[in-house]
C-alpha positions as CSV (number, residue, x, y, z in Angstrom):
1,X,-37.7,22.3,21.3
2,X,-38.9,25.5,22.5
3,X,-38.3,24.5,26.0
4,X,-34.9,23.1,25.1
5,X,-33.9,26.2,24.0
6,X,-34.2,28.3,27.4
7,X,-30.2,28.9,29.0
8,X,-29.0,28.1,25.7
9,X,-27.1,31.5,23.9
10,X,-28.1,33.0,21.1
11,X,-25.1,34.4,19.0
12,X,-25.2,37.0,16.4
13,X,-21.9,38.1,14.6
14,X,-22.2,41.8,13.8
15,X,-20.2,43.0,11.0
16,X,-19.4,47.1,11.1
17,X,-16.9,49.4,8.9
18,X,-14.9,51.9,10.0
19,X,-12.9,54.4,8.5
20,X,-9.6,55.2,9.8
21,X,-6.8,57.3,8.2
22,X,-8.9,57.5,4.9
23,X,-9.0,53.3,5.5
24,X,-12.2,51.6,5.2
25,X,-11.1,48.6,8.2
26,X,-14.4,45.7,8.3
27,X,-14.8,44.6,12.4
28,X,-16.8,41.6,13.4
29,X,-18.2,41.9,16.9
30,X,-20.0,38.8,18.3
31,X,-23.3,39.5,20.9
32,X,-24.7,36.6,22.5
33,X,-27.5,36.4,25.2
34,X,-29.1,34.0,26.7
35,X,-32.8,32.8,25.9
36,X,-35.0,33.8,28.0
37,X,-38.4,33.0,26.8
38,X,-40.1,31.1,23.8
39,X,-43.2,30.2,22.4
40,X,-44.2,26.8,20.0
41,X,-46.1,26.9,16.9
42,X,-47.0,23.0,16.1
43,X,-48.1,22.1,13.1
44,X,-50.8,22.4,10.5
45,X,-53.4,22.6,13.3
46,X,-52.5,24.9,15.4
47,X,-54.9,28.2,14.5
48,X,-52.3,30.1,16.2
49,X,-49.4,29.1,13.6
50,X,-48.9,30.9,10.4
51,X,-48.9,27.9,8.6
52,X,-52.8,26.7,9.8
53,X,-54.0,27.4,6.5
54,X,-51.1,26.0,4.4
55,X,-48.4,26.5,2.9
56,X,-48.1,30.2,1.5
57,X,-45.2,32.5,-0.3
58,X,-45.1,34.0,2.8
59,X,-44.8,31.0,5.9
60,X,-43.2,28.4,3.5
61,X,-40.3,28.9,5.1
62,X,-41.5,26.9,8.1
63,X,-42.4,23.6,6.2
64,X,-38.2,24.0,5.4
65,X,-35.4,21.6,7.6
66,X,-35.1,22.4,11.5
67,X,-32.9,24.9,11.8
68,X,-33.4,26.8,9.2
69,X,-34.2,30.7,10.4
70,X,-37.7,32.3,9.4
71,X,-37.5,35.8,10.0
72,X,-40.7,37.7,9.8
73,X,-42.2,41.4,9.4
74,X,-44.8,42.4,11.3
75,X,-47.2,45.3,12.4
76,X,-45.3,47.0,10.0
77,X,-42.8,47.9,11.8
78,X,-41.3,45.0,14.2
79,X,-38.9,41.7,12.9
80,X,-40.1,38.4,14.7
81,X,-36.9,36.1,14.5
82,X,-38.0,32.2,14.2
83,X,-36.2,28.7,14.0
84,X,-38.2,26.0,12.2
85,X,-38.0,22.5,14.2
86,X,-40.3,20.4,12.8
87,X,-39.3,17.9,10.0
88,X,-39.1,19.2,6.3
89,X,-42.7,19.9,5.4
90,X,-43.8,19.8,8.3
91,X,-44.4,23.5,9.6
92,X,-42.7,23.7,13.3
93,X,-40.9,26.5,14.7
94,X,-40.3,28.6,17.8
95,X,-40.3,32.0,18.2
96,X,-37.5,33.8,20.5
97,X,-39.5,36.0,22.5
98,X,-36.9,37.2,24.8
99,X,-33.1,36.8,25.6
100,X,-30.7,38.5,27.9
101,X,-31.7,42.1,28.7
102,X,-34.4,42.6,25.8
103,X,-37.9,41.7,26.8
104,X,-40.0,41.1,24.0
105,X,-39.7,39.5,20.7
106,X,-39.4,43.3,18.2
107,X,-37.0,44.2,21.6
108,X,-34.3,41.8,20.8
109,X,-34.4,41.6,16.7
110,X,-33.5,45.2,16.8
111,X,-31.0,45.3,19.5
112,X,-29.1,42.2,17.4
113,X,-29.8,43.7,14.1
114,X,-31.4,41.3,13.0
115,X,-34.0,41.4,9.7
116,X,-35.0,39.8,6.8
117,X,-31.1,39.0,5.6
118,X,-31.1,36.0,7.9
119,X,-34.2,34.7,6.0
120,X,-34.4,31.1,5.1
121,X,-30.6,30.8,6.2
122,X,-29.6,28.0,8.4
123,X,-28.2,28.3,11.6
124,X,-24.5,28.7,12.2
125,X,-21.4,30.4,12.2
126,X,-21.4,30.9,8.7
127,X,-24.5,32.9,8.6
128,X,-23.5,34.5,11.9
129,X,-26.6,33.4,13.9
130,X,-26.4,30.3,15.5
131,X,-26.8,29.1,19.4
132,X,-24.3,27.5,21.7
133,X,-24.8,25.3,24.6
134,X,-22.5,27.0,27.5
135,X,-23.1,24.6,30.2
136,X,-26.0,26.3,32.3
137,X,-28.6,23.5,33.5
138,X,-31.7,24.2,33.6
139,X,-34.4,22.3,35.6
140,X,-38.3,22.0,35.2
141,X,-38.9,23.8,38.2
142,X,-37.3,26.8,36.6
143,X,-39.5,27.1,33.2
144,X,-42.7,28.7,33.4
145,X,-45.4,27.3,31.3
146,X,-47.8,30.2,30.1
147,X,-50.5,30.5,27.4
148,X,-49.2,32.5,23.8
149,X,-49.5,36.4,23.4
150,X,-51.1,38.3,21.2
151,X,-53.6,35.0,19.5
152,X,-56.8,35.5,20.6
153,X,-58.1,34.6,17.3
154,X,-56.9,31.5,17.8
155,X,-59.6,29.5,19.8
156,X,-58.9,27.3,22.0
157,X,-55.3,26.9,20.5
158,X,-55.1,31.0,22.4
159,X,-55.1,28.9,25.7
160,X,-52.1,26.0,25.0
161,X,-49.7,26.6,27.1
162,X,-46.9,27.0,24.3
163,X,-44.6,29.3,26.6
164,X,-41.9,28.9,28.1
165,X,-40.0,31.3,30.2
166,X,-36.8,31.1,32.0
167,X,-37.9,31.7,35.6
168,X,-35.4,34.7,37.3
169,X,-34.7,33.6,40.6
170,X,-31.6,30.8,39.0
């Protein structure tokens, strides 16, 4: 999945108020940018996953449907955004490290606004996240394969090659 994803757009509806002649007026603005990078978390043994030791209060968002969004805190200061894609109870997901402009996973949660409010909500228009296909092909040649970051811990599941980024000569 995670390789599926790269080309596609994510799309997040931002909602703002604005007052105008003592008028509180609500304006919806949609941003959407194209994925750039992502990285797989498989299953319960992958060491790198948060769900290697089972299911917990705080991963058991990833043993939910596909689609579903698991967004995360972490470092104490950065949101991780996530999309489970493994079958219900199993605990699959991808993380969107990069898309458009913004470089990095904590890059592109705060430039979308996005936080724990998308939390175990599923994909789509109605919760203002979702991803749309817009017609850009993308061929092997153009995805990168590259080890994880940040999972040294990990093993030998630090040297999988669960990455995949959109290559920038397109």
């Amino acid at each position: 999945m995670a390789r599926e994803l790269l080309g596609k757009y994510l799309v997040h509806r931002h909602y703002s108020l604005i007052r105008t002649n003592k008028k509180i007026v609500k304006k919806c603005k949609d941003v959407a940018v194209v994925i750039t990078e992502m990285e797989a978390y498989d299953g319960f043994k992958d060491k790198a996953s948060q769900a290697f030791r089972g299911k917990t209060e705080h991963n058991k968002i990833m043993f939910g449907e596909a689609g579903t969004i698991y967004v995360y805190f972490t470092y104490g200061m950065h949101w991780m955004l996530n999309i489970v894609t493994g079958p219900k109870d199993y605990p699959a997901a991808v993380l969107i490290r990069g898309a458009g402009e913004y470089d990095g996973p904590a890059k592109l949660t705060k430039a979308l606004k996005i936080d724990k409010r998308l939390n175990n909500k599923t994909l789509g228009k109605k919760t203002g996240l979702w991803i749309e296909e817009r017609g850009m092909k993308i061929l092997p040649r153009q995805i990168k394969k590259a080890t994880r970051v940040g999972i040294r811990y990990a093993a030998e599941w630090a040297n999988k090659k669960y990455r995949f980024i959109l290559k920038k000569e397109l």
